[in-house]
N, C-alpha and C positions, 0 to 999 in steps of 0.2 A: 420648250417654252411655248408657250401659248400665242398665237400667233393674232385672240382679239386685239383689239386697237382700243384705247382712251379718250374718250372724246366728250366735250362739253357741252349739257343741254342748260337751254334757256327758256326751261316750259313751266316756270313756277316751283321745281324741285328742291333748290337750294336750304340749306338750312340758314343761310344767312343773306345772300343777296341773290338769289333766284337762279344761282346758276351752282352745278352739282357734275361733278366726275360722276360718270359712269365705265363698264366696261361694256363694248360692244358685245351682244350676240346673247347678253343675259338676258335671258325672261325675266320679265317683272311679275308683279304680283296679281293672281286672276282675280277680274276682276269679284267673280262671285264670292270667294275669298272674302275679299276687301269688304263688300255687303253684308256677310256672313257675321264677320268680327264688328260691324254698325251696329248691323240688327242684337247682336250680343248687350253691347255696349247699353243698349238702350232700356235693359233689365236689370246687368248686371251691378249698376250702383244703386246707391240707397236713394238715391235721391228719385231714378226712375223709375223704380220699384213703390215707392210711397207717392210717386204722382200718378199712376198707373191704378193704384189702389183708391185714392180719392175721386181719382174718375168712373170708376165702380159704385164708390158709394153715394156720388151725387149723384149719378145718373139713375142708380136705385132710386133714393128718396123722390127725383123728379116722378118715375113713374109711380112712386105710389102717393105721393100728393095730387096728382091730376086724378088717380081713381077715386080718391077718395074727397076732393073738392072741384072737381069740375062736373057742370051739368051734364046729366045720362044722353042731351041729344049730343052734346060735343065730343062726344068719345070716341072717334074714328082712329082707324090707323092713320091718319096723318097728324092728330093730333098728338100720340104717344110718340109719332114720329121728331115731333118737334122738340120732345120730349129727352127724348134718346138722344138723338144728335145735337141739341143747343150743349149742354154742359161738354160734348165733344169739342165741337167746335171753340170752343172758350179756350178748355185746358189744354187740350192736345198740340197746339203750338207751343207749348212751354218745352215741352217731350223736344221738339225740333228746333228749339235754342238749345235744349243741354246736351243732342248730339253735337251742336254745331261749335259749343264753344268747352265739350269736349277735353278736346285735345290740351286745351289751358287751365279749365278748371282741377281735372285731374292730373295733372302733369305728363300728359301720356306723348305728347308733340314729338318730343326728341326722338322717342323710341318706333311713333309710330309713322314720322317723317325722315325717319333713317331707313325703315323697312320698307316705302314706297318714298322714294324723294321726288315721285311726280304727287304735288298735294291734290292737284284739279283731280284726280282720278279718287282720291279718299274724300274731295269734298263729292263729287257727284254718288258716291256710295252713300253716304251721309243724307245727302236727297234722295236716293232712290227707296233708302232703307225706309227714312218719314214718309215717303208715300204710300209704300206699301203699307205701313203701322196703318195711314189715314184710310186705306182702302178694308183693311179687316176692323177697323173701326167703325165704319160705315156698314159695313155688314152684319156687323153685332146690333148696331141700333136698329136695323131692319129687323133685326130678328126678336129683340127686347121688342119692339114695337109690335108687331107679329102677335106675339105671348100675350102682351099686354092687351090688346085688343080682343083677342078670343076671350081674357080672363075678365074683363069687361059685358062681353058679349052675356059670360056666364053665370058670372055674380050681380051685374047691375042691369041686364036687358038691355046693354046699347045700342044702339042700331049698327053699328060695327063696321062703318061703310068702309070697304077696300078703294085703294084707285085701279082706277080704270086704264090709266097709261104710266109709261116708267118716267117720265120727263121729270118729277119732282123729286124722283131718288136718285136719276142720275145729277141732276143738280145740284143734293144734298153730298151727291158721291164728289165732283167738281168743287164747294168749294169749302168741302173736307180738306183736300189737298192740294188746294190755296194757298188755306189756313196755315197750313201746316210747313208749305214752304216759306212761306211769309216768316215762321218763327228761324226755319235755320236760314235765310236771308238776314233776318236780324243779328243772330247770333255772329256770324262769318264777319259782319261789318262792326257789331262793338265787342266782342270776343268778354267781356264780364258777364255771369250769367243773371246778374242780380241789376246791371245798366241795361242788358237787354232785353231782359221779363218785363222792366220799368216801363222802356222803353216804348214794345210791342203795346204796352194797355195803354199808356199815356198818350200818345202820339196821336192816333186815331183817334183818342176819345175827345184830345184838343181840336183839331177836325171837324170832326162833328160838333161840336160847338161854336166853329166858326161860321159854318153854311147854315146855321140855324139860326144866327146873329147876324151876318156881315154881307150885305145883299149880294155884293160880287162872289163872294164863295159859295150860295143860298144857288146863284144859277151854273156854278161850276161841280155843285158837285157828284153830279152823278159820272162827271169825269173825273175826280181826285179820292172821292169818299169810297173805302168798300163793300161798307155796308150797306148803301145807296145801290149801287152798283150789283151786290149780290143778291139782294131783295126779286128782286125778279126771277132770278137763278132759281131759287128753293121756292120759288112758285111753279116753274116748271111753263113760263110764260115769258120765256126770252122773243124779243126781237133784233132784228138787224142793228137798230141801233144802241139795244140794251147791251148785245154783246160787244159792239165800240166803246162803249161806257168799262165793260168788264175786263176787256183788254187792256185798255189807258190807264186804270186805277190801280189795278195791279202789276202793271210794267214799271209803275212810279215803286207801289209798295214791296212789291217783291222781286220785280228783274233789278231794277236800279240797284238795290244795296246787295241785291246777290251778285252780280257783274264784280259791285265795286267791291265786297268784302271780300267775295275771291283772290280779286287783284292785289289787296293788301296782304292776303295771307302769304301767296306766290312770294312775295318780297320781305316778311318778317321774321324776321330773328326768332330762333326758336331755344329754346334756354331750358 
């Protein structure tokens, strides 16, 4: 007989009330693993396969409407870059609500919280998987932008100005995957993928219509608003107090509901 022992953990595992038999001494599931089958997931259905593809195609049309209507002095690589990366930064959290809400949409919960019944460990694969996506995301608009620029240079005589320092790609790299947590924060805390997509564009955009309206929100919000907040970032012109602004705003938008949608999931019935 085997001589592991049986013992009850209370780390969010449970299929029903957070607490799950195990047997001591079993390896769990490696972590890379776990990422591996995220990073899967997040092609394998139709859904992320045809978001993936319209963000291909917007980001095409972006660059070829700016070559073809924007003036020959504005054509610099930070302009193609804005190019590249805005339509990223839009859709690409959608990508990271529908790992995050996953496990429900698909009905995959049961199977894939039976095979890891610690969930914190499949949700932090889940984030890690979206950041990695936001960082070769971020590298491909350097590089669309790059292309775009030279092809500017060659067909319209732009002036083609490169930058000079990295500060505004690393900033576009930052708050690529933000963004991008922000959407599986959202997803983990309303778990519908269709209340959550709502949600992420709604929310914000009511927001910002208050600090643009409402004098007491008008001086708060470079503390509550992201886009306030991030504006500086993709300039590549933070200060000390621009990044208290970027801390605060996204601790609210994306630590708060990731914390708590974690803690929900830890405790929810899985069916």
């Amino acid at each position: 007989m085997s001589t592991a022992t049986t013992h009850a953990r209370t780390d969010g595992g449970g299929a029903g009330h957070g607490t799950v038999a195990t047997t001591g001494g079993r390896p769990g599931i490696p972590f890379g693993r776990l990422l591996h089958v995220e990073l899967r997931k997040l092609v394998d259905t139709a859904s992320g396969r045809w978001l993936l593809i319209t963000i291909g195609l917007v980001t095409a049309a972006a660059i070829g409407l700016v070559l073809v209507f924007a003036e020959r002095e504005s054509l610099t690589f930070m302009t193609f870059l804005g190019a590249t990366s805005t339509p990223l930064m839009l859709l690409l959290p959608v990508l990271g609500i529908l790992t995050a809400t996953s496990e429900f949409s698909q009905r995959t919960g049961l199977v894939s919280f039976t095979q890891e019944p610690r969930r914190l460990r499949v949700v932090a694969a889940k984030a890690v998987a979206a950041c990695l996506v936001a960082v070769l995301a971020v590298a491909l608009a350097v590089a669309l932008a790059a292309a775009a620029n030279g092809l500017a240079m060659a067909i319209k005589d732009a002036p083609g100005t490169w930058p000079t320092e990295w500060a505004p790609i690393g900033g576009v790299l930052l708050a690529m995957i933000l963004s991008v947590l922000q959407g599986v924060a959202f997803g983990l805390l309303i778990v519908v993928p269709g209340a959550a997509i709502a949600a992420f564009f709604i929310l914000p955009t009511v927001l910002t219509i208050l600090t643009a309206s409402v004098a007491w929100f008008r001086d708060a919000a470079p503390w509550i608003d992201t886009s306030r907040s991030t504006a500086p970032l993709l300039s590549g012109e933070m200060t000390g107090t621009d990044w208290q602004h970027l801390a605060t705003s996204y601790g609210l938008w994306v630590l708060l509901p990731l914390v708590v949608g974690s803690a929900l999931l830890a405790r929810r019935e899985i069916k």
